[in-house]
C-alpha positions as MATLAB code, in Angstrom:
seq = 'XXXXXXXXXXXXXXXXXXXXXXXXXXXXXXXXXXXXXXXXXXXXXXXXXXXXXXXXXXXXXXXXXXXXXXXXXXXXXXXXXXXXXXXXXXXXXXXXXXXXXXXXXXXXXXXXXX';
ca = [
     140.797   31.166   87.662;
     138.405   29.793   90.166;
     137.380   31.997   92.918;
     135.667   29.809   95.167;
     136.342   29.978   99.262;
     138.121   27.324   99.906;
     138.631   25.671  103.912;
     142.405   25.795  104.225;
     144.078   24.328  107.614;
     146.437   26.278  109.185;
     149.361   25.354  111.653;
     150.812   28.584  113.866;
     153.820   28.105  116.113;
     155.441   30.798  117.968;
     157.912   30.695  119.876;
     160.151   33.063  122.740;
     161.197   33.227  126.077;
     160.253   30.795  128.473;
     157.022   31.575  130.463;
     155.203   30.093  133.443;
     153.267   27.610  132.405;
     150.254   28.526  134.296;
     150.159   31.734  132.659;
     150.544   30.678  129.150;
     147.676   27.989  129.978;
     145.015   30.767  130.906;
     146.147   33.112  127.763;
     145.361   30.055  125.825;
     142.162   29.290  127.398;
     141.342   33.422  127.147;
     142.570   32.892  123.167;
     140.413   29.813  122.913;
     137.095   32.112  124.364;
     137.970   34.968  121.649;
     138.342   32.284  118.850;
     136.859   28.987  119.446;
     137.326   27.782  115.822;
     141.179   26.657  116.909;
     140.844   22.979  117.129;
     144.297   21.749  118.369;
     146.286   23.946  120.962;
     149.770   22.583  122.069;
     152.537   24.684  124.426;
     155.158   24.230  126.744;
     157.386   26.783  128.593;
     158.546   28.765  124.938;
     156.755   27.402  122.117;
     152.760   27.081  121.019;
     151.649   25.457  118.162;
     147.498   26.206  117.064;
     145.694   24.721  114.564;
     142.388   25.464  113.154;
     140.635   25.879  109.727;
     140.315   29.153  107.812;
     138.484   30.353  104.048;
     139.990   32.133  101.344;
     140.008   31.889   98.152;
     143.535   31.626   98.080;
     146.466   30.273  100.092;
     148.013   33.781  100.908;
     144.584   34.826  102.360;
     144.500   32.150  105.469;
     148.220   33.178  105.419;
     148.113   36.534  106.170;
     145.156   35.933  108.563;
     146.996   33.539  110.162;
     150.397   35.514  110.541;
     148.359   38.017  112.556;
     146.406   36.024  114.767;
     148.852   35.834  117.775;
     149.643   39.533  118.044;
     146.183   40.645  117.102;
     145.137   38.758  120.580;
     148.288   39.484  122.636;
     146.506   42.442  124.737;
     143.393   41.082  124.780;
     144.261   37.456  125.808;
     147.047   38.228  127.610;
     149.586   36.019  125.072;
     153.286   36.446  125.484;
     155.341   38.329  123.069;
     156.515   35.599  120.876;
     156.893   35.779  117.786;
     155.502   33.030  114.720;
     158.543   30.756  114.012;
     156.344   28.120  111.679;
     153.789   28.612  109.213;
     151.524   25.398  107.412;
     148.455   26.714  105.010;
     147.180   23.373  102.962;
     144.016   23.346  101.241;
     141.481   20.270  102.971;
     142.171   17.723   99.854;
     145.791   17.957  100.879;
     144.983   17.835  104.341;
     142.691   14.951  104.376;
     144.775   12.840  102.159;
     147.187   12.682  105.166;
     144.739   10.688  106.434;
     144.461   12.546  109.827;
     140.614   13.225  111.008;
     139.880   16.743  112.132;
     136.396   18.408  112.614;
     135.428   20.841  110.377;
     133.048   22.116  112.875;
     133.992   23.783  116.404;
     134.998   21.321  118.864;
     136.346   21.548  122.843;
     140.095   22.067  122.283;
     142.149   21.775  125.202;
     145.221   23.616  125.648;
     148.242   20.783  126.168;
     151.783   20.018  126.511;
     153.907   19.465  123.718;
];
């Protein structure tokens, strides 16, 4: 069995009751500061969806990291108390051959509106 790292990408949504969506803007800014490897941030008034790359050498490793990102960072960013509703781990082969260009290196994500 190969134990390599492997990049994985990763898709989070949560999801809960509606928020102002000034407020969930500047947790997701705050989030962005505390993790600025999340290269796609999308929200509106009950939902967020984040996307960003992770290693592991296997898929349950970027899952489990990735299950706990959002209440690891509730406090400290200020998040609402939503809870995930979606998971997506796929290793970069599968990813690429989607044929979608993403950075594999930090970039300026935006927070923005679904």
């Amino acid at each position: 069995m190969d134990s390599a790292v492997r990049l994985w990408h990763v898709t989070v949504t949560v999801s809960g009751d509606p928020q102002p969506l000034t407020a969930t803007q500047d947790a997701l800014r705050a989030l962005h500061g505390e993790r600025p490897f999340i290269h796609s941030i999308r929200y509106d008034e009950d939902r967020v969806e984040l996307q960003y790359w992770e290693e592991g050498e296997e898929m349950v490793d970027a899952a489990s990291l990735a299950l706990r990102l959002w209440n690891e960072h509730r406090g400290s960013a200020g998040l609402p108390a939503w809870k995930v509703v979606g998971l997506e781990v796929v290793e970069r082969e599968t990813f690429q051959g989607r044929h979608q260009v993403t950075p594999l290196a930090n970039s300026d994500a935006h927070p923005r509106r679904f």
